[in-house]
C-alpha positions as a Python dict, from the first residue, in 0.01 Angstrom:
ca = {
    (1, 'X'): (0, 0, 0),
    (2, 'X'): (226, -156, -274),
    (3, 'X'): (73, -434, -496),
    (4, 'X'): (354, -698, -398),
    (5, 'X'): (482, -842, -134),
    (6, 'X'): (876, -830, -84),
    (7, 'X'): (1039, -1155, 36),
    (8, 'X'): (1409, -1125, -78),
    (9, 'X'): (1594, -877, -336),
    (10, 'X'): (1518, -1147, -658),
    (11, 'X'): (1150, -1262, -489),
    (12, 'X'): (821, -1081, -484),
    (13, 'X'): (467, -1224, -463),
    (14, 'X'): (208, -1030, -590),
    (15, 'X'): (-66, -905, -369),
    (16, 'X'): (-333, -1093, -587),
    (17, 'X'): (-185, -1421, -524),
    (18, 'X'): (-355, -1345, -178),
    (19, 'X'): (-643, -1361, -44),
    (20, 'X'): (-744, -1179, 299),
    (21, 'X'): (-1052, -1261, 535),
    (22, 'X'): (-1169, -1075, 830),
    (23, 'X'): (-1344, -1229, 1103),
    (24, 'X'): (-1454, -1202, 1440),
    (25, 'X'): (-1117, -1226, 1703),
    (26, 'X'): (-1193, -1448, 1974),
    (27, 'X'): (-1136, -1371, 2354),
    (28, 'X'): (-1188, -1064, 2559),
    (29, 'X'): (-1293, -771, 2429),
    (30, 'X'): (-1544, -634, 2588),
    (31, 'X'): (-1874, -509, 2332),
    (32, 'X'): (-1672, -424, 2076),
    (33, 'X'): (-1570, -777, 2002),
    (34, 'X'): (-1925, -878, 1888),
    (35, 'X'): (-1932, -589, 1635),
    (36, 'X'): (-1634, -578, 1461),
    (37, 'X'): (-1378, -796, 1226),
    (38, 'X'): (-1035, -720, 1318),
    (39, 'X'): (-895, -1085, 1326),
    (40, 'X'): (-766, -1130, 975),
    (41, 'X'): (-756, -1505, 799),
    (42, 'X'): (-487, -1507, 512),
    (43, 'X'): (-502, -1762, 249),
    (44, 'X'): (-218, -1862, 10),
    (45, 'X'): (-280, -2116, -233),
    (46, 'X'): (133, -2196, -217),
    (47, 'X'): (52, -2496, -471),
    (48, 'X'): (-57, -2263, -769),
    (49, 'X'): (187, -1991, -708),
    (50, 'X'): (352, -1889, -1029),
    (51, 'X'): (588, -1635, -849),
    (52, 'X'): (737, -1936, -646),
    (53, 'X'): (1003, -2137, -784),
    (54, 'X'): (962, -2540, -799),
    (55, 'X'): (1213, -2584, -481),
    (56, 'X'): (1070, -2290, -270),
    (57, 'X'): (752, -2411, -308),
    (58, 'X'): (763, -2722, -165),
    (59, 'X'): (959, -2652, 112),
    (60, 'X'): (713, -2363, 220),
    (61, 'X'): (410, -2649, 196),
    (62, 'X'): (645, -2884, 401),
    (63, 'X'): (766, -2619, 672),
    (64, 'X'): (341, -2509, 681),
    (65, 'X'): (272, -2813, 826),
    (66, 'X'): (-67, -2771, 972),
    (67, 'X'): (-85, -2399, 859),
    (68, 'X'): (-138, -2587, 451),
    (69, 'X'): (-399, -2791, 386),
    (70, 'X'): (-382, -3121, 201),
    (71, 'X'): (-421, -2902, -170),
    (72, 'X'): (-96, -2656, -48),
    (73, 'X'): (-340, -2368, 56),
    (74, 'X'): (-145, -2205, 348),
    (75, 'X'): (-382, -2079, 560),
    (76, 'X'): (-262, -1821, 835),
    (77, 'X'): (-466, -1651, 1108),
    (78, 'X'): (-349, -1308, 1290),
    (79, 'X'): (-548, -1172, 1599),
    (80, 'X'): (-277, -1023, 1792),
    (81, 'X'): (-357, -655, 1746),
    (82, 'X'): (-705, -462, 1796),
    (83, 'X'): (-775, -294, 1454),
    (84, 'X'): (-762, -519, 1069),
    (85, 'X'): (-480, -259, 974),
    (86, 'X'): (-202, -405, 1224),
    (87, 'X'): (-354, -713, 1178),
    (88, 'X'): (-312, -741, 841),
    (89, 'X'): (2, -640, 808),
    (90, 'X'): (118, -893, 1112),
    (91, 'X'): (-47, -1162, 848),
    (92, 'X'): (127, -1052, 596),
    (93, 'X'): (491, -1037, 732),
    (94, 'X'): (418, -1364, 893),
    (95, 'X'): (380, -1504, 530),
    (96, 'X'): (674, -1300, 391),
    (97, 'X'): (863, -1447, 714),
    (98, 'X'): (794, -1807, 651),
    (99, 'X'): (837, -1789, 212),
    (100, 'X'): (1189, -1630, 283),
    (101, 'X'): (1264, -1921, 586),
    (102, 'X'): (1133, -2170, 300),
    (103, 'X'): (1445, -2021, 8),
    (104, 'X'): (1686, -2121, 239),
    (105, 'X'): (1837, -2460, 83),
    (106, 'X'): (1955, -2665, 365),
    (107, 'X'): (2275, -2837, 290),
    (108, 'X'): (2290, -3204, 215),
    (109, 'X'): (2463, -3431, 469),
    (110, 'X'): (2807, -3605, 367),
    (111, 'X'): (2804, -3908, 481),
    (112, 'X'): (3133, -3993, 734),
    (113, 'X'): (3318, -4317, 846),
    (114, 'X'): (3432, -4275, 1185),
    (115, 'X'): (3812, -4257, 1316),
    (116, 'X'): (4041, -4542, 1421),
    (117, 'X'): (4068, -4394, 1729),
    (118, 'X'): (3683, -4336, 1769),
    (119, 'X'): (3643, -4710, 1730),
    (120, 'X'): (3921, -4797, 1956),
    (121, 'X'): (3842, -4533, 2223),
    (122, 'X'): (3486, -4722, 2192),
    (123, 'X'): (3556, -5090, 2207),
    (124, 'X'): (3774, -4987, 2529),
    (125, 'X'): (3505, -4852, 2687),
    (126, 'X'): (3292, -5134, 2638),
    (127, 'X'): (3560, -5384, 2757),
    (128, 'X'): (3616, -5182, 3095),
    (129, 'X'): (3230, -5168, 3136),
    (130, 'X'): (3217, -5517, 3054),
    (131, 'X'): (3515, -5642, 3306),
    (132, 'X'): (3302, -5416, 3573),
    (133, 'X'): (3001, -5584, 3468),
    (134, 'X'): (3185, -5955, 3511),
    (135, 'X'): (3290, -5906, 3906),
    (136, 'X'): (2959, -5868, 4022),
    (137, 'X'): (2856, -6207, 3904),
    (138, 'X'): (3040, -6393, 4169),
    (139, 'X'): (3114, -6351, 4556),
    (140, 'X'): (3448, -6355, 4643),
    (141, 'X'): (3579, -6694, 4799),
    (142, 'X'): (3758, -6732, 5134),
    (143, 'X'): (3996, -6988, 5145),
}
């Protein structure tokens, strides 16, 4: 098992920066499920990572959502599989997965003005829906 955890080419996270749990899974299972751990709880304290940079850091805290806690401790939980082995490694990718989602830096929006036409095309609209709107006020006279 290597000692870090790959997220891109330039970003690793060192094994030591996390801290694994195993606990009873919850649902069916039969006898075994009272006697063994397999459910693994992962911990990341995101918010003292020194093999995050500034900017990946607080996006990962901000994408966790309810997965950090208020002091930026990511806390992930992985029962899928029966054995710790394949459940630890789904925790792990899931981490790996969400860091790497977290280095992509969205692009800021430019502000636009829109068209001539787009205004036009709009206040046209509104004065056929409003001559619409103005011939069902009145019934028609017969004279």
């Amino acid at each position: 098992m290597p000692d870090r955890i790959e997220i891109t080419s330039s970003l690793s996270i060192p094994l030591s920066e996390v801290e694994l749990n195993f606990v009873r899974s919850s649902g069916p299972g039969g006898q075994n499920v009272n006697k063994v751990a397999t459910a693994v709880q992962l911990r990341f304290d995101a918010a003292a990572s020194q093999s995050l940079p500034d900017g990946v850091r607080t996006r990962l805290i901000a994408q966790a959502g309810s997965r950090a806690t208020k002091d930026g401790v990511i806390v992930l939980t992985a029962d899928r599989h029966r054995t710790q082995p394949l459940n630890r490694e789904d925790a792990l990718n899931r981490l790996a997965e969400m860091i790497r989602a977290a280095t992509h830096v969205p692009r800021k929006r430019r502000a636009t003005k829109p068209t001539l036409a787009s205004k036009r095309r709009r206040m046209d609209a509104k004065t056929r829906r409003g001559a619409i709107k103005s011939l069902r006020g009145s019934k028609p006279g017969f004279d």
